[in-house]
Each structure stands twice: as structure tokens, then as C-alpha cells.
N, C-alpha and C positions, 0 to 999 in steps of 0.2 A: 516532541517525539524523539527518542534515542537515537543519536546520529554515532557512529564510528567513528575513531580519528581520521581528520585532514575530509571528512564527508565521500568518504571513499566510496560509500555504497550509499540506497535508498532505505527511507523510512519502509517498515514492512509494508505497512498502509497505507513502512515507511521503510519499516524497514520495509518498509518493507516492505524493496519499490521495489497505469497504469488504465483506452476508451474503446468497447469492445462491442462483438453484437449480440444482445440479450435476443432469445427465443421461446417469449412464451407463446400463449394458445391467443392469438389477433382477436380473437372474438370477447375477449376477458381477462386482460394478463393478471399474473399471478400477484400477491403480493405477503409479504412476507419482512420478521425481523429478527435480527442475531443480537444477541449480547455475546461476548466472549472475552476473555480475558488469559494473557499471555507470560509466560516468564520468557525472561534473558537471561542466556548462559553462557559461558564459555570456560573450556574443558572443568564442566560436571560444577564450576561455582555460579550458581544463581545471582544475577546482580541489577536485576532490573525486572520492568513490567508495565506490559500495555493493557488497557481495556479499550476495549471500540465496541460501537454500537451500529446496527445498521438498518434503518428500516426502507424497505424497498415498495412501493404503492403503483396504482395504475398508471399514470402518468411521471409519476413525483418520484423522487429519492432523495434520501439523505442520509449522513455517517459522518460522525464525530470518533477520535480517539484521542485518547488520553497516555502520556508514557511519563517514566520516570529510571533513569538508572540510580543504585545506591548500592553500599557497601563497596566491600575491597578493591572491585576494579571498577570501580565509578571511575578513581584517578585517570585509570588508563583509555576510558571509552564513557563518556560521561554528556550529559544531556538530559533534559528535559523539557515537555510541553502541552500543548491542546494543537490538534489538525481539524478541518471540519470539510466537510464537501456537501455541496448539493447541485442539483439539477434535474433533468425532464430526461424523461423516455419517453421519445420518438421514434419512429420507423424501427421498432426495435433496436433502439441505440439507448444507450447511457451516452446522456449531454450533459456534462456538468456547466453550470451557470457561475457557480463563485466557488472560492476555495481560498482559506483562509489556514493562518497558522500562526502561534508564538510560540517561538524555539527558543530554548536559551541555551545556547552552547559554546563554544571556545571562543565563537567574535562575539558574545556578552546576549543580551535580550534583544530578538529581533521579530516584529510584528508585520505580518505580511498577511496582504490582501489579493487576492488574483483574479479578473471577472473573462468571461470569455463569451463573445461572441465576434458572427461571420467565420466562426471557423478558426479564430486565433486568440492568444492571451494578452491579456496585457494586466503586470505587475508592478504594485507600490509599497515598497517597503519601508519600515521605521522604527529605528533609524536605520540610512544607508550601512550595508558592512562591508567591513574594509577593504579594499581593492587592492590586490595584489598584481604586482605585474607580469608573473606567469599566468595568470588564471583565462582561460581561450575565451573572448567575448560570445555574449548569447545576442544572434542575429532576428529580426524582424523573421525573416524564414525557420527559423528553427522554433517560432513561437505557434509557430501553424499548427494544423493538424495531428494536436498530442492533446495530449491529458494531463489530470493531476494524480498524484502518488496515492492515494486512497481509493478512488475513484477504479484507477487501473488495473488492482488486483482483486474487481469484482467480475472474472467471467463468466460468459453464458457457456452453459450445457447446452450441445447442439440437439441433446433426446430429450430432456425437461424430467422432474418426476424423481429426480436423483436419482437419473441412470447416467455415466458417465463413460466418456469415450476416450481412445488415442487421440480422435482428432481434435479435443476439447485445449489440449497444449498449443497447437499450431497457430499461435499468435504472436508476431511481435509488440511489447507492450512500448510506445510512443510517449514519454511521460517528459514532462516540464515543473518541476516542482518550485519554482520562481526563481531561483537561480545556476540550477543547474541541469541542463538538457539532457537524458540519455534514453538509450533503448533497454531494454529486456527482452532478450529473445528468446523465448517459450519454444522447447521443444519435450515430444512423449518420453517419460524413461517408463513406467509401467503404474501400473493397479497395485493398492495395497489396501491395509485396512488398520483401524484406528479403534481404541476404544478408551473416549476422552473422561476424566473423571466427573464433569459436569458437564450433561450432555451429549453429543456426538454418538457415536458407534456404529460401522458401517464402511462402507467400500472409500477409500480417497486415491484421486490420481495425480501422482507425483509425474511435474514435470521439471525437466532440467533449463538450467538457466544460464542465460551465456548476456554480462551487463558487457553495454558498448555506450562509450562516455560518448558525447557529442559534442557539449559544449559547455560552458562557463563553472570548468573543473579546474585546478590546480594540475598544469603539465607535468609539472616537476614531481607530484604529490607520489611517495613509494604505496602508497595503499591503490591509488589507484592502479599505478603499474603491474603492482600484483596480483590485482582480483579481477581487471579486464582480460576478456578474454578466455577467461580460467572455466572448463567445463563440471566444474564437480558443486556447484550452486543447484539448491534443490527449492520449488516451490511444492508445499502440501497442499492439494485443494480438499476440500469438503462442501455439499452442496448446501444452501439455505433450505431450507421448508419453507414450502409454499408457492415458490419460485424459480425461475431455471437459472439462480446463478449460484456461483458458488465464491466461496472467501478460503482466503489460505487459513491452513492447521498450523502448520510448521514452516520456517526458513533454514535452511543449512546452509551459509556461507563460510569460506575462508577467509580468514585475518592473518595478519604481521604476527597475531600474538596468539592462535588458534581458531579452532573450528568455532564462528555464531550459531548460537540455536534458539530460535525463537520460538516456542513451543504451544500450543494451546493449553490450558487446564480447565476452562469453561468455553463451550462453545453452544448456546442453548440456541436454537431456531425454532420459530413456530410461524405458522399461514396467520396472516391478519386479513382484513375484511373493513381495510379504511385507509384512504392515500395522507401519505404523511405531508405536513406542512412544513416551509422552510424551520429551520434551527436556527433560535441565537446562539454564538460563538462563545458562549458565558466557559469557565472550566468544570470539566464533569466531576463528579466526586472522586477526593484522590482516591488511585488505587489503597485495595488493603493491603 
């Protein structure tokens, strides 16, 4: 998945960086799947691209995504990988069970494995990357009660049905992505509306985004200094079909070097009528 320099921010999925409370109908939840597919930009050059996949079942879920940065500012923000998430819905919860990732980015190829249970993670990575000795340790508590980076930017609609609300923002997103702990703090900025060249078209609710590092970040790191903190982060929601949750359209972050945009141009949803089964972590087909 495309990482920023020095890991300043989250993958949507990853970037696009997320365990929240899903509200379908108790007597028959919904179930439903997205394909969608995403350019990266920054000021108007296109240099990258996610596809993710997402199928959401009565009990079950899972979601893979696939990124790659290239061309001209590959140099300057550069990365590539496969993410995958699965787990159960429970008490109307998204539980993720495992969450996996190969990232290949500035510390070289790293293969990470995460499983979680009683309520906390626990992470094996291979090979280890490099240790730095500003970088703030990630503690046995801060592996608690969070999520993974894909997983986290699937919330629930509190009206189901693709009606959407202000209160749909008021979540802090709690995420651990194996080595580095931070929040997302989801707040309303308003209603808008979308009409994606493949697929989508309809109402999305933009909520504004405020990252707070936690833990096992680089102190020293200027990306993070600049983007913490900072209110002008946008997350675009749109809802799945079939289902009450919804997945981001767009990111709008600040960088060192400009405005991120991570954009939708296919976002297909349709109601399924079958619980998915876990995924092998195999790579999806490269983007086109």
C-alpha cells in the first residue's frame, strides 16, 4: 500500500488510515460488495493507484487492497503492496481476526502478519525493520482496543439504506497498523454529492480528520509534525449497497510537498446473498 515519506500518515485502507459499530437490520444483516478502484495525486499529477475489494456477509467479512505508486513523484512518495483484512461481525461490530500486509517501501520488503484476539494484537514481522532510536515504542496497552487500517475506514450508517447523517462522522478511528499506533479523529464537516465515472452517484458525507500519532512514529519525523494536529484532512464516505456501511471516495491530506488526493474512479457496490469466506493473502491482479 502507498505510504508517504518518513510514514507520516495512514494507508487509505491506508491511506488510508480504522473498528466501528455496524447497524443493520438484527433479524437478517445486510450483505453486500465493493470493488473500487482509486488514483493518487498530488497538485493535478497522477502517480499512483489503489484497487480494494470488499465483501461484507452475515457474519463474515473480508477486504484485500492492492496499491502501487509510479511515475514522476514515485521518487518523492514511493511504495508499494497487497493489505488484507478479515474477521466476524458480532453484536454489530466489525472484529477483525487477522490482518496481514507486504509493504515494500524505504526500509526495503516487509511481511507482516497481525491476529487479534481478547481484545488486543499481537504482531510478527519479516524481516524485522530498522530501529531507529527516536522512534516512541509501541506498548502492550496501546495494542488494546484498536483496529487495523483497512478494517477501520469501513463505517456504519446509523439509518442503513444509504441514508446518511452528521452523526455518521462522530467517531474516533483507534487503529494499529503493526507498527505504528495512532487515532483519526472523525468529525461532521457536511453533505455532498458525487458522481464517480464507474459506478457511485449520490449523496457522500465528508468528514473532517484530525491524525494523532500515539505511538511507534519517528519524533523527530517533519511529516509528522506537520500533518498532526492539522484540521483541513478530509475523509469522503459513500455507502456500500446492500449494507449499512459505508467506504471512503476520496482523502484530501496535506504534505511537505502538497495537497494528497486520493480519488475514487470506480466504486461498483451491489447486495450479495452469500457470507464470504476467509481470503488467501495471494496479490490481486496488478492495477491497470
Amino acid at each position: 500500500m502507498f505510504r508517504p515519506p518518513h510514514h507520516a500518515t495512514v494507508s487509505l485502507l491506508g491511506v488510508l488510515a480504522l473498528l466501528l459499530a455496524v447497524t443493520p437490520d438484527r433479524s437478517a444483516r445486510a450483505q453486500g460488495k465493493l470493488k473500487a478502484h482509486y488514483t493518487i495525486s498530488m497538485t493535478g499529477v497522477t502517480f499512483g493507484e489503489i484497487v480494494w475489494l470488499v465483501d461484507i456477509g452475515d457474519t463474515l467479512y473480508n477486504t484485500t487492497a492492492s496499491g502501487k505508486a509510479s511515475g514522476v513523484l514515485s521518487k518523492l512518495v514511493n511504495g508499494e503492496g497487497l493489505v488484507a483484512a478479515q474477521g466476524n461481525i458480532a453484536a454489530d461490530r466489525l472484529l477483525p481476526s487477522l490482518y496481514t500486509s507486504t509493504i515494500t517501501d524505504d526500509d526495503g520488503r516487509i511481511k507482516l502478519q497481525m491476529t487479534f484476539a481478547g481484545g488486543a494484537a499481537t504482531e510478527t514481522m519479516t524481516p524485522q525493520p530498522p530501529e531507529y532510536a527516536d522512534r516512541l515504542p509501541v506498548t502492550d496497552a496501546d495494542r488494546r482496543g484498536i483496529t487495523d487500517p483497512l478494517s477501520a475506514v469501513l463505517i456504519s450508517t446509523k439509518h442503513g439504506g444509504g441514508t446518511l447523517a452528521a452523526s455518521d462522522c462522530n467517531h474516533t478511528l483507534k487503529i494499529f497498523d503493526g507498527r505504528r499506533r495512532y487515532n483519526l479523529a472523525l468529525s461532521y464537516d457536511r453533505i455532498d454529492k458525487v458522481a464517480i465515472e464507474r459506478g457511485y452517484s449520490g449523496p457522500i458525507l465528508v468528514c473532517g480528520v484530525v491524525l494523532q500519532p500515539i505511538a511507534g512514529y519517528r519524533a523527530d519525523s517533519m511529516m509528522v509534525k506537520y500533518v498532526a494536529g492539522r484540521r483541513d484532512m478530509e475523509l469522503w464516505f459513500a455507502p456500500i449497497a446492500g449494507t449499512s456501511i459505508m467506504a471512503p471516495v476520496r482523502v484530501l491530506m496535506p504534505t511537505l510537498i502538497g495537497t494528497l488526493r486520493i480519488q475514487a474512479d470506480q466504486f461498483e457496490a451491489a447486495a450479495s446473498a452469500h457470507t464470504p469466506v476467509p481470503v488467501e493473502t495471494s496479490p490481486l491482479p496488478p492495477p491497470r
